[in-house]
DSSP file (Angstrom, degrees, kcal/mol; ACC not computed):
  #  RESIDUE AA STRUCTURE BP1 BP2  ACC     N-H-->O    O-->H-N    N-H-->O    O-->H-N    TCO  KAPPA ALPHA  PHI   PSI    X-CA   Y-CA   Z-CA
    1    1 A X              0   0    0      0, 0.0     2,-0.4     0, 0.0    17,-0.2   0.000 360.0 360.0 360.0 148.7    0.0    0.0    0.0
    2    2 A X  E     -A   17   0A   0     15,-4.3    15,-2.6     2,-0.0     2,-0.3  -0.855 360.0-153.6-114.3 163.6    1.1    3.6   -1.0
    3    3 A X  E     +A   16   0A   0     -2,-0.4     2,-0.3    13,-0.2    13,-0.2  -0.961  27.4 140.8 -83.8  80.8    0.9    6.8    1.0
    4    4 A X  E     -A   15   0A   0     11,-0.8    11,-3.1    -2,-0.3     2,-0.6  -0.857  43.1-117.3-137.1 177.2    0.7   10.3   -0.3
    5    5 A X  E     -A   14   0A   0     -2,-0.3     9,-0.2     9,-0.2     2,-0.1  -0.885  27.6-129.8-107.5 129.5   -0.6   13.5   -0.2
    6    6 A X        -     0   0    0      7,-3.6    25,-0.1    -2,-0.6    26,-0.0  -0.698  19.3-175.4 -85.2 146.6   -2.6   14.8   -2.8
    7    7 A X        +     0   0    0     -2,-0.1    -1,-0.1     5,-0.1    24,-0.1   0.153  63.2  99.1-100.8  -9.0   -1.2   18.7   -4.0
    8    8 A X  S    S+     0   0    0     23,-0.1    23,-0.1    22,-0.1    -2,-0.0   0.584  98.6   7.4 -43.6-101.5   -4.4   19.1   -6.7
    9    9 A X  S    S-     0   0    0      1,-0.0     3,-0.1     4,-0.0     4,-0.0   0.284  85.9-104.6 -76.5 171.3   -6.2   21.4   -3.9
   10   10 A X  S    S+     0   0    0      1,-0.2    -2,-0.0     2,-0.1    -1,-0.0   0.866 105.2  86.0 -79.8 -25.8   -5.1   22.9   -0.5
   11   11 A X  S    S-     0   0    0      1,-0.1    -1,-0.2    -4,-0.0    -4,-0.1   0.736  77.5-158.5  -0.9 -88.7   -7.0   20.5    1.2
   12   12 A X        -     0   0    0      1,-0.1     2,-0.2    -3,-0.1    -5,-0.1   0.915  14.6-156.3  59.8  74.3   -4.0   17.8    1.0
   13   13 A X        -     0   0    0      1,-0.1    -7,-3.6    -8,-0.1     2,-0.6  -0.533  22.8-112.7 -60.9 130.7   -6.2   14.8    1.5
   14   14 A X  E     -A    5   0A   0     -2,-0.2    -9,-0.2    -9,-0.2    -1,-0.1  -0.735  46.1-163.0 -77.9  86.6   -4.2   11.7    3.0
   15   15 A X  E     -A    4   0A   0    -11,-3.1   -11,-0.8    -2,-0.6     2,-0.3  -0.365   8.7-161.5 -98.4 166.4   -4.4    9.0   -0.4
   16   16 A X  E     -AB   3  24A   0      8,-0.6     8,-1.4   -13,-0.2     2,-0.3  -0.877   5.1-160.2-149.1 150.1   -3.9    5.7   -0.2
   17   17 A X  E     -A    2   0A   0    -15,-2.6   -15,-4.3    -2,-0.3     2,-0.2  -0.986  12.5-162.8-129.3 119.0   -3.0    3.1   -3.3
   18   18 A X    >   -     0   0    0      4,-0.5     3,-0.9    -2,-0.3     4,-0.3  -0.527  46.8 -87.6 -76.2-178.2   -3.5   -0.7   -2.8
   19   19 A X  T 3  S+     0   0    0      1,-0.3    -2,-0.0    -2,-0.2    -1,-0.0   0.202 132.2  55.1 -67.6   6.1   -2.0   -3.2   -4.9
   20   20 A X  T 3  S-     0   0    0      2,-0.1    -1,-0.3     0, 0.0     3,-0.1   0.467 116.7-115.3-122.6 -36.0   -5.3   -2.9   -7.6
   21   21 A X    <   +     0   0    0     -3,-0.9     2,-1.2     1,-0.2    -2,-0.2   0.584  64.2 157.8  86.6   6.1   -4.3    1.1   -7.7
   22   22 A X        -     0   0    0     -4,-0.3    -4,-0.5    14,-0.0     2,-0.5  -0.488  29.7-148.4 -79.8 108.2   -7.7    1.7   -6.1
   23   23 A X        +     0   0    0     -2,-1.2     2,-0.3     9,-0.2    -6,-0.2  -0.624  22.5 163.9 -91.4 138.3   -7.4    5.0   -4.3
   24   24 A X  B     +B   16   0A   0     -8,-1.4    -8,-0.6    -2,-0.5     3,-0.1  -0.990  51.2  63.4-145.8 146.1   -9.1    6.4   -1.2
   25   25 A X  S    S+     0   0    0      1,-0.7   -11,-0.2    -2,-0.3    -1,-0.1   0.027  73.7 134.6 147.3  14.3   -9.2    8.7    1.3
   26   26 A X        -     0   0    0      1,-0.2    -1,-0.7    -3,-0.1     3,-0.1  -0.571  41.0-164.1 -53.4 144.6  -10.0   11.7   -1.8
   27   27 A X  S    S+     0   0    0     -2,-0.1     2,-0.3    -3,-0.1    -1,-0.2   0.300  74.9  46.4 -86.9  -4.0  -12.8   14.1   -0.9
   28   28 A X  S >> S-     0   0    0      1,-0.1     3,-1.4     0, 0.0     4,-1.0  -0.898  79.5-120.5-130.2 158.5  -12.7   15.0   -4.9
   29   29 A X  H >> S+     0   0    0     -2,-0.3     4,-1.6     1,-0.3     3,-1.1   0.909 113.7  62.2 -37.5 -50.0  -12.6   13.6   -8.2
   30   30 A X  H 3> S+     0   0    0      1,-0.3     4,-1.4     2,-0.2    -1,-0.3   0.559 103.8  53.6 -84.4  -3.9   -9.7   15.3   -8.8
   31   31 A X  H <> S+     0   0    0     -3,-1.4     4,-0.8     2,-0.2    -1,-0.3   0.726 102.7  51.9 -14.1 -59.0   -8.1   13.3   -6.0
   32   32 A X  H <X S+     0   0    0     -3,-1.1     4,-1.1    -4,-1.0    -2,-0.2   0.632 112.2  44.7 -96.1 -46.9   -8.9   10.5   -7.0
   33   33 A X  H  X S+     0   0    0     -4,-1.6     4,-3.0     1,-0.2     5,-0.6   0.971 119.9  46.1 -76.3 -74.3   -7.2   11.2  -11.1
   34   34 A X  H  X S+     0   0    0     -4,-1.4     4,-0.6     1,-0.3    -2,-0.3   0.648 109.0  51.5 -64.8 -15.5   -4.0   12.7   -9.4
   35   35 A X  H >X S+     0   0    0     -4,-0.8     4,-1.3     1,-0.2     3,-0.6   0.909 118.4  44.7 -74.0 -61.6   -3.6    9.6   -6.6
   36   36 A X  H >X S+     0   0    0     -4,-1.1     4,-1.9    -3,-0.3     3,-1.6   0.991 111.2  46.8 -62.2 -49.1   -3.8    7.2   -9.8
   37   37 A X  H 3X S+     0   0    0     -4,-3.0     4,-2.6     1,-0.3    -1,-0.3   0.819 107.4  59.9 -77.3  -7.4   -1.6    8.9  -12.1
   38   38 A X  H << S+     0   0    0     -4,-0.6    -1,-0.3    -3,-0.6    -2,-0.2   0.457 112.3  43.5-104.8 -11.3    1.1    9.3   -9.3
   39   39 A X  H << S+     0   0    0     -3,-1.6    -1,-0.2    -4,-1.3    -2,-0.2   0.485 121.3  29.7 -89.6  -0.2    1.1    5.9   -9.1
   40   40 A X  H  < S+     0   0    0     -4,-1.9     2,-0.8     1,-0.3    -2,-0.2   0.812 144.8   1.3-100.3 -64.7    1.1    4.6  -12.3
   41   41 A X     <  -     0   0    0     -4,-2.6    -1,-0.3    -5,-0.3     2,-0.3  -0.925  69.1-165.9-121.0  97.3    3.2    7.9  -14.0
   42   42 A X        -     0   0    0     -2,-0.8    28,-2.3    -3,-0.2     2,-0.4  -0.728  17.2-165.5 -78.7 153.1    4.0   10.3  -11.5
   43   43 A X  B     -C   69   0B   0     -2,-0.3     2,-0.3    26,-0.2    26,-0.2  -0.942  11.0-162.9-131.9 153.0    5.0   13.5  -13.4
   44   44 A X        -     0   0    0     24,-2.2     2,-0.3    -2,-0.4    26,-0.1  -0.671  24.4-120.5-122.5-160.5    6.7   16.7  -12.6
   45   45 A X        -     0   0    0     22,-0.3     2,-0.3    -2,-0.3    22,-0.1  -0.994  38.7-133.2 -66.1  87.6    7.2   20.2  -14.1
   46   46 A X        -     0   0    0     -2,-0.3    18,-2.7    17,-0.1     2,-0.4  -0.365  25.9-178.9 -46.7 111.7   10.9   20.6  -14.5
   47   47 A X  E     +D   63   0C   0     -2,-0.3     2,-0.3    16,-0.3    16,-0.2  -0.964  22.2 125.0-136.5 130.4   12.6   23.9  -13.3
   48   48 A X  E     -D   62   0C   0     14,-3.0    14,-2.6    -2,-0.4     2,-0.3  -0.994  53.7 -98.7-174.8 171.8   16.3   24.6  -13.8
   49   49 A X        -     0   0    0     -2,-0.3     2,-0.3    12,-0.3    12,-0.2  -0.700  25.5-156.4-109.1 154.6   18.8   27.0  -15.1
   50   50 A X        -     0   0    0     -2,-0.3    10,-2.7    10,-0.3    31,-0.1  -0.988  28.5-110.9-138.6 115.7   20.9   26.5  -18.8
   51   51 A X  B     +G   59   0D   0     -2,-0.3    34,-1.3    32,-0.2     8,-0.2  -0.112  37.9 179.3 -40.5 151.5   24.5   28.3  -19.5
   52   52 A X  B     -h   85   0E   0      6,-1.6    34,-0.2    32,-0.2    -1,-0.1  -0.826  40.3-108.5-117.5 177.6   24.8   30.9  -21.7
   53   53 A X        +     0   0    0     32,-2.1     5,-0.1    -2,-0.2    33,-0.1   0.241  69.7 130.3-117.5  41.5   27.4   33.0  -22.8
   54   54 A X        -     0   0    0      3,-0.8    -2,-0.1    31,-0.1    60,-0.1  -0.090  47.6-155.7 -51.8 153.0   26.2   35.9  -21.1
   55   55 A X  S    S+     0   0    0      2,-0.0     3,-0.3     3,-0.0    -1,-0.1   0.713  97.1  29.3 -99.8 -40.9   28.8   37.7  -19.1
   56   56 A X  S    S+     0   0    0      1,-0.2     2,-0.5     2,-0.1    58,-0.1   0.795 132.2  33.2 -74.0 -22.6   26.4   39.3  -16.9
   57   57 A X        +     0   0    0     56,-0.1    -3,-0.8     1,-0.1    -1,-0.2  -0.855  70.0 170.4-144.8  75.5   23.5   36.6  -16.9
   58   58 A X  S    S+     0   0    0     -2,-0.5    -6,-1.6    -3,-0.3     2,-0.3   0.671  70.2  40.4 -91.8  -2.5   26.0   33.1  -17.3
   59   59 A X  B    S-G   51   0D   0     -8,-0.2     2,-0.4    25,-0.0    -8,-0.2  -0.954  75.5-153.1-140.0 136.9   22.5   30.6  -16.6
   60   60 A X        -     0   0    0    -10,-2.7     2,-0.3    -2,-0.3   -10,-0.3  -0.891  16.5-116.7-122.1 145.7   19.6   31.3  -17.8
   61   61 A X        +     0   0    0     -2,-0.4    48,-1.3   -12,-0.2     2,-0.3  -0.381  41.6 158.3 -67.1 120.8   16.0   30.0  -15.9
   62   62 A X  E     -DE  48 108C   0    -14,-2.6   -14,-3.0    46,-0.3     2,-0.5  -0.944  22.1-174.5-140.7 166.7   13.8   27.7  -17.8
   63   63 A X  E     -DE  47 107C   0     44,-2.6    44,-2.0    -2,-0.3   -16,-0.3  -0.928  39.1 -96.2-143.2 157.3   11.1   25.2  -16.8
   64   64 A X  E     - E   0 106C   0    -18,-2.7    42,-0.2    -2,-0.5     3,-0.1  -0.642  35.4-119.2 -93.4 157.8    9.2   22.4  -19.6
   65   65 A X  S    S+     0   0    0     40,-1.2     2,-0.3     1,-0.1    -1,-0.1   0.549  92.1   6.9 -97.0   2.8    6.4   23.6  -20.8
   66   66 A X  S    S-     0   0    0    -20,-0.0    -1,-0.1   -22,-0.0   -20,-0.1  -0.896 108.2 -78.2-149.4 154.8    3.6   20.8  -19.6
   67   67 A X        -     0   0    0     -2,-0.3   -22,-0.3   -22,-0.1     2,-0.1  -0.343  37.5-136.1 -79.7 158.8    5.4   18.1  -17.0
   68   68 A X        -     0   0    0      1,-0.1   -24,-2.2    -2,-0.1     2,-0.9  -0.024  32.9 -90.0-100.2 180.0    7.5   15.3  -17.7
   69   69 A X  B >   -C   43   0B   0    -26,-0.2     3,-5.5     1,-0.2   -26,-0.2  -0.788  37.2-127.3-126.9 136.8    7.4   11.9  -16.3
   70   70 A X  G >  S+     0   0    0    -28,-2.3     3,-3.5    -2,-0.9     4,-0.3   0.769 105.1  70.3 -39.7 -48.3    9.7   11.6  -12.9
   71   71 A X  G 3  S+     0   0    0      1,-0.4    -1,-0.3   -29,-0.3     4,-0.3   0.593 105.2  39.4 -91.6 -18.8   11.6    8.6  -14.2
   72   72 A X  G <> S+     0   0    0     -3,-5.5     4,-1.5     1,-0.1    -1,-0.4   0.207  83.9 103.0-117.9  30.3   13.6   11.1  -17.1
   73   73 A X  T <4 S+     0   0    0     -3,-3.5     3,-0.4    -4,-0.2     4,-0.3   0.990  90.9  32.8 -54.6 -48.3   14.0   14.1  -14.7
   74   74 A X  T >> S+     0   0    0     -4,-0.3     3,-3.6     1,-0.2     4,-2.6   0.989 120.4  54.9 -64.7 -60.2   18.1   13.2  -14.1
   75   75 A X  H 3> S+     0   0    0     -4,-0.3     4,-3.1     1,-0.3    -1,-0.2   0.741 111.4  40.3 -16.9 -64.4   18.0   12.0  -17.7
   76   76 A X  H 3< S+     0   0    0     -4,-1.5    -1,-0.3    -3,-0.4    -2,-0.2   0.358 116.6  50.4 -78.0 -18.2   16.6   15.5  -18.8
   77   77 A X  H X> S+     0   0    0     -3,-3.6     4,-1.7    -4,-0.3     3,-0.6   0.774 106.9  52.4-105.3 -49.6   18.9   17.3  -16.5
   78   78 A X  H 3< S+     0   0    0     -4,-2.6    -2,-0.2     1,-0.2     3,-0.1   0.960 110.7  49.6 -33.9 -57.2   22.3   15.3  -17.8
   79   79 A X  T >< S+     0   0    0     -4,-3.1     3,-0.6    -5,-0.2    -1,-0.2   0.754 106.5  64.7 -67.5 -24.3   21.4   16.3  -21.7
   80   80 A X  G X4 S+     0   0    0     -3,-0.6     3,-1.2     1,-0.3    -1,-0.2   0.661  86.9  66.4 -83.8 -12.9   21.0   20.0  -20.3
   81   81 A X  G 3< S+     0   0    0     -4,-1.7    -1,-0.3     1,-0.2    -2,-0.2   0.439  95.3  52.3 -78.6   6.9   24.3   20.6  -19.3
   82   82 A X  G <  S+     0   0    0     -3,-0.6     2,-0.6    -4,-0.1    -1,-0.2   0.016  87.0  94.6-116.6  27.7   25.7   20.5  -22.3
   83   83 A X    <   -     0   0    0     -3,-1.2     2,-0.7     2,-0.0   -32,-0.2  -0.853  53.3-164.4-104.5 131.5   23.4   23.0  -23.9
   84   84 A X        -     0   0    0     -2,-0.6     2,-1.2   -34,-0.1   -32,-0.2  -0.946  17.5-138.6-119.6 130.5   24.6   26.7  -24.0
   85   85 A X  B     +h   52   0E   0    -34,-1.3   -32,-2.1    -2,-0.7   -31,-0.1  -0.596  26.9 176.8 -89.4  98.5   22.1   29.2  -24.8
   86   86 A X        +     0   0    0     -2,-1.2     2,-0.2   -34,-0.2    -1,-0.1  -0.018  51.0  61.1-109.2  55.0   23.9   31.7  -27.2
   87   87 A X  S    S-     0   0    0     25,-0.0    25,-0.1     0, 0.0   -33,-0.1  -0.911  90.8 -83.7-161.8 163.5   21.3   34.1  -28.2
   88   88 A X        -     0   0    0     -2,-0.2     2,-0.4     1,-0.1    25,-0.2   0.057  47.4-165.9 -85.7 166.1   19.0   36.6  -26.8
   89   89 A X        -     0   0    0     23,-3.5    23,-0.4    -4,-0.1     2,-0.3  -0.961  13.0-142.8-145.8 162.5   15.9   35.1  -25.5
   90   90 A X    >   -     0   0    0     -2,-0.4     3,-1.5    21,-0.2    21,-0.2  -0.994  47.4 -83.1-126.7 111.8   12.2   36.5  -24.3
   91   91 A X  T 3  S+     0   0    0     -2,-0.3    18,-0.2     1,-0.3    20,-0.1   0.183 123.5  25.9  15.7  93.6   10.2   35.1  -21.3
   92   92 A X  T 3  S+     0   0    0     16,-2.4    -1,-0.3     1,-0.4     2,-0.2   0.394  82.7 142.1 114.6 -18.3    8.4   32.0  -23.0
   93   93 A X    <   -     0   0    0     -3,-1.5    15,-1.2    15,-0.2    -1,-0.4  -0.397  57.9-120.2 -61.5 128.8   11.0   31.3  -26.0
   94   94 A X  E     +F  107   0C   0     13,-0.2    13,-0.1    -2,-0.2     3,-0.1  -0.660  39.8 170.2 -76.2 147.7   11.4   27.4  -26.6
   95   95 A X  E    S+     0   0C   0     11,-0.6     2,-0.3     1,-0.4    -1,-0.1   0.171  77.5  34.3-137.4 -37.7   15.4   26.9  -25.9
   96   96 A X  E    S-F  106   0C   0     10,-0.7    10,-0.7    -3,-0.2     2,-0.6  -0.994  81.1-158.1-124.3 141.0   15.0   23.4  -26.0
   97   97 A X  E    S-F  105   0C   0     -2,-0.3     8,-0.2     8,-0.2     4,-0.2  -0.930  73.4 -10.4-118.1 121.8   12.3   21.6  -28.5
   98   98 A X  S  >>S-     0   0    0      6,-0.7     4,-1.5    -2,-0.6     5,-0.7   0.374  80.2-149.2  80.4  -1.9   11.0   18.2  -27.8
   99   99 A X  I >4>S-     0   0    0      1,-0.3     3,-2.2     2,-0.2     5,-0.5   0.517  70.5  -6.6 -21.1 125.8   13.3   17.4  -25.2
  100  100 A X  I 345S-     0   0    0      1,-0.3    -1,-0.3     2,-0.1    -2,-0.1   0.740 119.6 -74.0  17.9  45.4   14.1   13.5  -25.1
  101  101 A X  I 345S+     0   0    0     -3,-0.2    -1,-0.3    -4,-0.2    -2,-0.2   0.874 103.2 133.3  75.6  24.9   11.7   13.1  -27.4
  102  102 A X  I <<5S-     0   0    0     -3,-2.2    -3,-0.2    -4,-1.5    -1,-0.2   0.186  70.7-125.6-112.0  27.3    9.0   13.7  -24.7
  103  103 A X  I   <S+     0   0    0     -5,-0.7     2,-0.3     1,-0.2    -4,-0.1   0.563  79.2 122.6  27.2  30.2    7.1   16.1  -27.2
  104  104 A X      < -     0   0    0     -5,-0.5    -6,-0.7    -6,-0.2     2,-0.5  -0.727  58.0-138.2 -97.6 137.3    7.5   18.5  -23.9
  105  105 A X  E     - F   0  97C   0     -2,-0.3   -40,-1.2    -8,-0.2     2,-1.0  -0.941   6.5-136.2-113.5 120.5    9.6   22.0  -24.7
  106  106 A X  E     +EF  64  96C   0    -10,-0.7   -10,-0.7    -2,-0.5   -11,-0.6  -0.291  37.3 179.0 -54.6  81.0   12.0   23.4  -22.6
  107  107 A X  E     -EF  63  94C   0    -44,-2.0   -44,-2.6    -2,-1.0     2,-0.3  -0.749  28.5-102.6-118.2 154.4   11.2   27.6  -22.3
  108  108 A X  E     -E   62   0C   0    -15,-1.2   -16,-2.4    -2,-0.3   -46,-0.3  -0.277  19.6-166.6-111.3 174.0   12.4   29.8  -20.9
  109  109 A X  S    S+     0   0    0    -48,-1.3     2,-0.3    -2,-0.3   -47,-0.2   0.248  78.2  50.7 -89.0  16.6   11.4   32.0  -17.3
  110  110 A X  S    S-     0   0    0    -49,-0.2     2,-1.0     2,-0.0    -2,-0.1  -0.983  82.0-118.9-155.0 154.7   13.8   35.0  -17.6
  111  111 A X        -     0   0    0     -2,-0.3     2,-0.2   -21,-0.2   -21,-0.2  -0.808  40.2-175.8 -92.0 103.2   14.6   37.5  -20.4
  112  112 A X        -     0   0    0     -2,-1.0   -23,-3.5   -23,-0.4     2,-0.5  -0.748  22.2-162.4 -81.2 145.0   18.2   37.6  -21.7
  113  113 A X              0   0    0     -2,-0.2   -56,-0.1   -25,-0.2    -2,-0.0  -0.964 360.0 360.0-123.1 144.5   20.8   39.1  -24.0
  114  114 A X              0   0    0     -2,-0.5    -1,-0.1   -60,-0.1   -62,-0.0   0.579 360.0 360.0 -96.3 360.0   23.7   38.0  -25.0
């Protein structure tokens, strides 16, 4: 049996997964979806910084643009260290496209120029 806390609502209802993936202890539907998917796929939202070759601004903040499934976060973080952003970028600009193939985009959270 699993143990979590659901994040949907503020609530943070105390879920439980048996071995069938039948969840309880939601008060909502939407309990109920994120308890399941977090055991079968848990997913995150990725947030992290990417060199550039800024002198003033040498990483710039980017986050994927719907989340990615926990199991390629290190993956996803390995393959970004050896990208260097060398051009200016706007709040919201894809920097990485499709990233490991997870039809997820990498954009980014800060405005730069190089």
């Amino acid at each position: 049996m699993k143990e979590m806390i659901c994040i949907v609502c503020p609530v943070g209802c105390h879920l439980t997964a048996d071995d069938d993936n039948n969840i309880a202890g939601n008060r909502c539907v939407r309990g109920a979806k994120y308890g399941l998917a977090e055991v079968t796929n848990p997913t995150r939202t990725l947030t992290t910084t990417i060199r550039t070759t800024s002198l003033t601004i040498p990483r710039l903040s980017v986050k994927t643009s719907t989340p990615i499934s926990k199991a390629l976060i290190f993956e996803a973080l390995s393959y970004m260290n050896n990208v260097i952003i060398n051009k200016n970028v706007k709040i919201g600009d894809v920097v990485i496209e499709n990233i490991l193939n997870t039809g997820v985009n990498m954009v980014a959270t800060k405005n730069i120029e190089i």
